[in-house]
C-alpha positions in Angstrom: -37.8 -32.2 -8.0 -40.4 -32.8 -5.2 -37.5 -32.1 -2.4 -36.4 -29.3 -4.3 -40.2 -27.9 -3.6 -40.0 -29.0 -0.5 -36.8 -27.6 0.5 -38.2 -24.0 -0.9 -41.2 -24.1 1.0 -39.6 -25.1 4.3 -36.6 -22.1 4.0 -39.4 -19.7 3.3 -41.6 -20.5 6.0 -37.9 -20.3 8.2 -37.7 -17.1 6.8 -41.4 -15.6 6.1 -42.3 -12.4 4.1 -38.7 -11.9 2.0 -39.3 -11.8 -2.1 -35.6 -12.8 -2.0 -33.9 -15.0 0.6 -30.3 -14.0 1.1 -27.6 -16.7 2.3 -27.0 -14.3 5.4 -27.4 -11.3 5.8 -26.6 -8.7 9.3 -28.9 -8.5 11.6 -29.0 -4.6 14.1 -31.4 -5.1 16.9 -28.9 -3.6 19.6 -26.8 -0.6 20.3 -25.6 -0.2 16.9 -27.2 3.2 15.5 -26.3 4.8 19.1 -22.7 4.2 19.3 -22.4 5.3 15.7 -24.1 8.5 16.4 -21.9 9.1 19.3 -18.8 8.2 16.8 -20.2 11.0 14.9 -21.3 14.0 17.4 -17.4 13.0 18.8 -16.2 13.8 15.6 -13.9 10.4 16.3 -14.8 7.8 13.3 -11.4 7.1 12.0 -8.5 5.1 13.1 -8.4 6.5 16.9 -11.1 6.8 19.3 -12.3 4.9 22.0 -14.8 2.0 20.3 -11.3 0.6 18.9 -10.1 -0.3 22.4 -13.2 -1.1 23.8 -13.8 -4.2 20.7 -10.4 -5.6 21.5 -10.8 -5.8 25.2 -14.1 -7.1 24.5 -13.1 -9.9 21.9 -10.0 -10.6 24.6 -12.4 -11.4 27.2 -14.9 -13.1 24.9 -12.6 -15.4 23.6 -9.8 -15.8 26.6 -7.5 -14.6 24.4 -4.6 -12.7 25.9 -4.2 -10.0 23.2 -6.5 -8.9 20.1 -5.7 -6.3 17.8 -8.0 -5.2 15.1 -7.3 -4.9 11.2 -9.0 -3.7 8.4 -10.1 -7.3 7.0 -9.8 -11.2 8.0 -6.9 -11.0 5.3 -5.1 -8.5 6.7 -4.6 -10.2 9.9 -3.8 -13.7 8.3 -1.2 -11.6 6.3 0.3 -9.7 10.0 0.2 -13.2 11.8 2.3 -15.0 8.8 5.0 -12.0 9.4 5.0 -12.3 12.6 5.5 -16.1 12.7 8.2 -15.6 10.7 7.2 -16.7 6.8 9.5 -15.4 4.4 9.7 -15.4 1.1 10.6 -19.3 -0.9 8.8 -20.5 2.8 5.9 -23.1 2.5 2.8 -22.8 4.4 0.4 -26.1 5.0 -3.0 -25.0 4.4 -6.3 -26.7 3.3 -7.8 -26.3 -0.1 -11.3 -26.1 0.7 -11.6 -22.5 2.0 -11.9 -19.1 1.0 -9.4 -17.2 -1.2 -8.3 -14.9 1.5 -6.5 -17.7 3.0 -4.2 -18.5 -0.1 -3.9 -15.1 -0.4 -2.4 -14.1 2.6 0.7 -16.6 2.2 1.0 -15.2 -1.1 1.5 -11.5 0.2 4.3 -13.0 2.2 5.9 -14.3 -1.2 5.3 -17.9 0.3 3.6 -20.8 -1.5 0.9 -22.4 0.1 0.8 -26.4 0.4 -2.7 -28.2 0.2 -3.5 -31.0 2.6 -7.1 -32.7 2.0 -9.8 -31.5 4.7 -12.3 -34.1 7.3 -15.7 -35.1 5.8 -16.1 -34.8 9.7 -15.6 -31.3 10.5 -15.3 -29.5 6.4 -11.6 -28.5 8.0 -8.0 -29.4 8.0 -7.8 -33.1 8.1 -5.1 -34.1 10.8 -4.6 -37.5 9.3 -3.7 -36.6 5.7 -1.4 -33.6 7.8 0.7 -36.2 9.3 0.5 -38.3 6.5 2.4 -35.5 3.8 4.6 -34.2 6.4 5.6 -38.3 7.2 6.2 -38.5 3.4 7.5 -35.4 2.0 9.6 -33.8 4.7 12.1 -34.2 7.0 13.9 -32.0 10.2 17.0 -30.3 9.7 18.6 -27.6 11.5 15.3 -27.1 13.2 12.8 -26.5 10.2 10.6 -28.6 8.4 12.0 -29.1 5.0 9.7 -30.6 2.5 11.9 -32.7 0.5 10.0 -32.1 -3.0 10.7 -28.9 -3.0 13.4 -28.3 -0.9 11.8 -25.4 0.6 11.2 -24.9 4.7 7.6 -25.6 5.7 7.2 -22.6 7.8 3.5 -22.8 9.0 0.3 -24.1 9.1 -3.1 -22.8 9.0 -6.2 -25.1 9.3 -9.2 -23.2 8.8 -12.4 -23.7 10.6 -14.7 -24.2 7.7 -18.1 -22.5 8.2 -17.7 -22.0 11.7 -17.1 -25.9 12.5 -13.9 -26.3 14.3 -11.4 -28.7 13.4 -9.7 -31.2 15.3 -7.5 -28.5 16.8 -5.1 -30.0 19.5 -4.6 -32.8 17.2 -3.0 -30.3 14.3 -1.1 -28.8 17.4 0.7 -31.8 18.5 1.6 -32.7 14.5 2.6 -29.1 14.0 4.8 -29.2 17.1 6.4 -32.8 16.2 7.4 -31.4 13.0 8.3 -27.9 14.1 6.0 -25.5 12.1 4.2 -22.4 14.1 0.4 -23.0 14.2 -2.3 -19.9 12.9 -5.6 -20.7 12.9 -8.0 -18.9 10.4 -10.8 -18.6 12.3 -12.6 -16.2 10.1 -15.6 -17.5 10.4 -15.8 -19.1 13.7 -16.5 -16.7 16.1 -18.2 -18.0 19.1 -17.0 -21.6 17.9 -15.1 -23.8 20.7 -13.2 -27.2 20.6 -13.5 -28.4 24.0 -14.7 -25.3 25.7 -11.8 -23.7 24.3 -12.1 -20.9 22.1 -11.2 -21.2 18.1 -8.6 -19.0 17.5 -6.5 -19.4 20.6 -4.7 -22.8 19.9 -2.0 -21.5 17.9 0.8 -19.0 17.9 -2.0 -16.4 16.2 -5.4 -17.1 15.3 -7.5 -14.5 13.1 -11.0 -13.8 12.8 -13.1 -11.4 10.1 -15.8 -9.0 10.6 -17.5 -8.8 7.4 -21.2 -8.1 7.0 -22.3 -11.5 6.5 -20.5 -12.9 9.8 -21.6 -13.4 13.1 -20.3 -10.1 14.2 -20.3 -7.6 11.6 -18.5 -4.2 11.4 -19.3 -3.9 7.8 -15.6 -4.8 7.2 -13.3 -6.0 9.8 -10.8 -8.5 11.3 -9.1 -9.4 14.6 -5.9 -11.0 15.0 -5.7 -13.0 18.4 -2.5 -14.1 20.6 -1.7 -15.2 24.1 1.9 -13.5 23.6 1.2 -10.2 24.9 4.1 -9.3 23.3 3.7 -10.6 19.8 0.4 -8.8 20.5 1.8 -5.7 20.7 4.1 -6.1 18.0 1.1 -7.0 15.7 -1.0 -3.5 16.9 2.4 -1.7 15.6 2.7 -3.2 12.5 -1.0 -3.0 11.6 -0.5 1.0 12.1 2.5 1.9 10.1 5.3 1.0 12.4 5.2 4.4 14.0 6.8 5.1 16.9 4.9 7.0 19.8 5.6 10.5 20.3 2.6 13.3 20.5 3.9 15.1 17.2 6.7 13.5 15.4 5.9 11.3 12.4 9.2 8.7 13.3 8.4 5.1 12.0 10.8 2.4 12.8 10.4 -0.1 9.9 7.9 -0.7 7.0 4.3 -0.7 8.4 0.7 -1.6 7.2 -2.3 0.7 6.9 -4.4 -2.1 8.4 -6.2 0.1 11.3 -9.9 -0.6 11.8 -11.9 3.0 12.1 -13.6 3.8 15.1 -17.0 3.7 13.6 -16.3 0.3 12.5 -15.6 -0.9 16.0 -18.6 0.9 17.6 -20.9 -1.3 15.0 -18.7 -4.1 16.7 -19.1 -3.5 19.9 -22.8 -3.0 19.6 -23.2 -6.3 17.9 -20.6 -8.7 20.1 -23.3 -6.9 23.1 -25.8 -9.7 21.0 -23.4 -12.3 20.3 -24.8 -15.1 22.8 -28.8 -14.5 22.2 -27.6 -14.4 18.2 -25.9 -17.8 18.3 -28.8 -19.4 20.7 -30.6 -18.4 17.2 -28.2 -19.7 15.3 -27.7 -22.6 16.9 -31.9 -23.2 16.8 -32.1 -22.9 13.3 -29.7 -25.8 12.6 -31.6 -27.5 14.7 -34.6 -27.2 12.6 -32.9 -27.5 9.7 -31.3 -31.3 10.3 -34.5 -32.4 11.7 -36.4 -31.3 8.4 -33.8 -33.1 6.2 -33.6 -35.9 8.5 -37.1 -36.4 7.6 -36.3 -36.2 3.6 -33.1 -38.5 3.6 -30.4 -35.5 3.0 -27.9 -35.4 5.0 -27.0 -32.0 6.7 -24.0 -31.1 8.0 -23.6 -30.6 12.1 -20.5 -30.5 14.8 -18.6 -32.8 15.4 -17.4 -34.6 18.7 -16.1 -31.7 20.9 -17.4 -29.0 18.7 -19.7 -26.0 19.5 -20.3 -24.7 16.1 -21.5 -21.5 15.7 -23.6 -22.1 12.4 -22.4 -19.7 10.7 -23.5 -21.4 7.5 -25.6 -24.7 7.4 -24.7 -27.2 4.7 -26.2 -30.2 3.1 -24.9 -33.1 1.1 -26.3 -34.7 -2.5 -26.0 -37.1 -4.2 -23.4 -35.5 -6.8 -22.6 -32.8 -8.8 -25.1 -32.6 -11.4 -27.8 -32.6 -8.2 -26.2 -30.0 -7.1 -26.2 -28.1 -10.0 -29.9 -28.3 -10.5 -30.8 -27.6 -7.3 -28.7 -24.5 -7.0 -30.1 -23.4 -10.4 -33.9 -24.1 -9.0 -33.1 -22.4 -5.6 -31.4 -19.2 -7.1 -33.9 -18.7 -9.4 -37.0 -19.0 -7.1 -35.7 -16.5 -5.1 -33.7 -18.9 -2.2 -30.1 -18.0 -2.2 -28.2 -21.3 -2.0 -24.2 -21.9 -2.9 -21.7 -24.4 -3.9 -18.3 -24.8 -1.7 -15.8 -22.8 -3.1 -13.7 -23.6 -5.8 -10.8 -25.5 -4.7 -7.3 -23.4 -4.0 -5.8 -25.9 -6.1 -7.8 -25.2 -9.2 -7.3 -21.6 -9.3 -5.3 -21.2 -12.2 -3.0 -18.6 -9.5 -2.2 -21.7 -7.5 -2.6 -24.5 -9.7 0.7 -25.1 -9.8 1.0 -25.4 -6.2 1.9 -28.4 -4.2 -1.0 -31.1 -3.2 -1.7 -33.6 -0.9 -4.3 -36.3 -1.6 -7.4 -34.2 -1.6 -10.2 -37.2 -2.1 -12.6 -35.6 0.4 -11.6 -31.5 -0.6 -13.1 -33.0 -4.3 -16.2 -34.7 -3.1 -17.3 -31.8 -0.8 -16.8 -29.6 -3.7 -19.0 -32.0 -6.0 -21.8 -32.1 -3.1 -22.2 -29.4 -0.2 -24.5 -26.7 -0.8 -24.3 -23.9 1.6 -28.4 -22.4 3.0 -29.5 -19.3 3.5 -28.7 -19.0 7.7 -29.6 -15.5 8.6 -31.5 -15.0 12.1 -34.8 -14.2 10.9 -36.4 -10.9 12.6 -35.9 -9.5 16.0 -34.7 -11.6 19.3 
């Protein structure tokens, strides 16, 4: 109980004068209020308007990817970048179990089963290892695919996730993925500003996507991005994403069955304002981690930080203990003195919509879900 007290005081002198510390909240200290007033005196706040092409030129060059296209959500992106890799419906798709819903989700829309390989205690993400382990053990090549040989279905894709902004071991998952012929999309959801090597998260794979929500790094109250360096995949993706229809200045003519997944204007101008931020925001970010894994250093926890080759935004810091029922009692002291702390989300596997999936050995998936414990990491006050 003493570094439970101790843990209290120390996030609320990180974060001073709040009744109630959130787990992360947005932060407006730019151009935000101005862009959306000029959305509104314009009269352009829905799908068209100039803010929309402004945030994907601006998330191209911020993330050297060739082409971005905005969605409504994260989800809806994963969902148009499955499509467009070509998941059908009976396909398998490799994912890891420790992530978000959304992910699992998304292969679902596609009427595709997701596949659950265990995740790195070094970077919370897809574990390459236990990757080329299954696919060495279950599958085999024929006619070009990846068959897995339990089920007898074609292993279409895979899609690591970077977990909490960390990246994974990217170009090793590439190199497995392209030995045993499945298309690479990166969830990248929560990685924005995250790099493995200098590279940008995201742009490894055939697609990479990235969310928007208000608790991200960049927030445009709801949003998502799907990135490619095939222009014309790109392209492909931007019609989709706006009901397949066809350009003409008057006819309604649409050429196959579309998606309603356009991101308003006045969504992207709250983008735009806030990717103006990005680099002082996760110089922030990046400082509070620091304080954090000196502080627990000093207490014996162990907190969670990048990897070899990482830059990790910190999107949302982590520590380790000892087991569940620690965990349990300190998220029940922390939630109820007014510290917002979480668990790791339930495993994809244990959702009773998924259960029945197929599984890898997920040893480390379980432990992190017994242990981790996610902070409150908003930037506290003004830049």
């Amino acid at each position: 109980m003493e570094k439970f007290i101790a843990i209290k005081h120390f996030i609320r002198a990180l974060y001073p004068n709040k009744e109630i510390i959130p787990l992360h909240e947005p932060l407006f200290v730019g151009n935000e209020l101005k862009y959306l007033k000029e959305c509104i005196e314009t009269n352009f706040v829905s799908s068209v308007g100039p803010f929309v092409d402004r945030f994907e030129n601006m998330i191209e060059e911020y993330t050297g990817a060739k082409k971005a296209v905005v969605c409504v959500s994260g989800t809806n992106a994963l969902h148009i970048a499955l499509l467009l890799a070509g998941v059908e419906r009976g396909d398998e798709v490799i994912t890891q179990p420790l992530t978000f819903v959304a992910t699992a989700n998304a292969i679902a829309y596609c009427g595709a089963n997701p596949v659950f390989v265990d995740v790195s205690k070094k970077t919370l993400g897809m574990d390459p290892d236990k990757l080329e382990d299954y696919l060495i053990k279950n599958t085999s090549i024929s006619k070009g695919y990846c068959i897995n040989k339990i089920s007898g279905k074609r292993i279409k894709v895979c899609v690591p996730m970077h977990t909490f902004g960390h990246p994974v071991e990217i170009e090793a998952i590439n190199d497995i993925c392209i030995r045993f012929h499945m298309e690479l999309i990166e969830d990248a959801a929560e990685s924005l500003g995250s790099k493995y090597k200098n590279r940008h998260t995201g742009t490894f794979g055939k697609f990479g996507i990235l969310s928007f929500n208000g608790n991200k790094t960049v927030t445009t109250g709801g949003g998502g991005m799907i990135l490619t360096n095939n222009v014309k995949l790109g392209e492909m993706a931007k019609h989709l994403t706006t009901q397949a229809k066809t350009h003409h200045p008057w006819e309604y003519i649409h050429d196959e069955i579309g998606y309603n997944y356009r991101m308003p204007n006045i969504n992207a101008a709250l983008g735009c304002a806030q990717l103006e931020n990005i680099d002082a925001n996760l110089k922030k970010s990046r400082e509070i981690a620091d304080k954090y894994k000196k502080f627990f250093e000093s207490i014996n926890i162990s907190f969670f930080s990048e990897s070899e080759n990482c830059f990790s935004n910190y999107w949302l810091n982590a520590i380790f203990l000892k087991d569940r029922t620690e965990r349990d009692a300190f998220l029940e002291y922390t939630n109820s003195h007014g510290v917002r702390t979480r668990p790791a989300w339930r495993l994809m596997n244990k959702l009773s919509m998924f259960q029945n999936c197929l599984t890898g050995d997920i040893s480390n998936a379980n432990q992190i879900e017994d242990t981790l414990v996610n902070l409150p990491s908003s930037i506290p006050g003004k830049l």
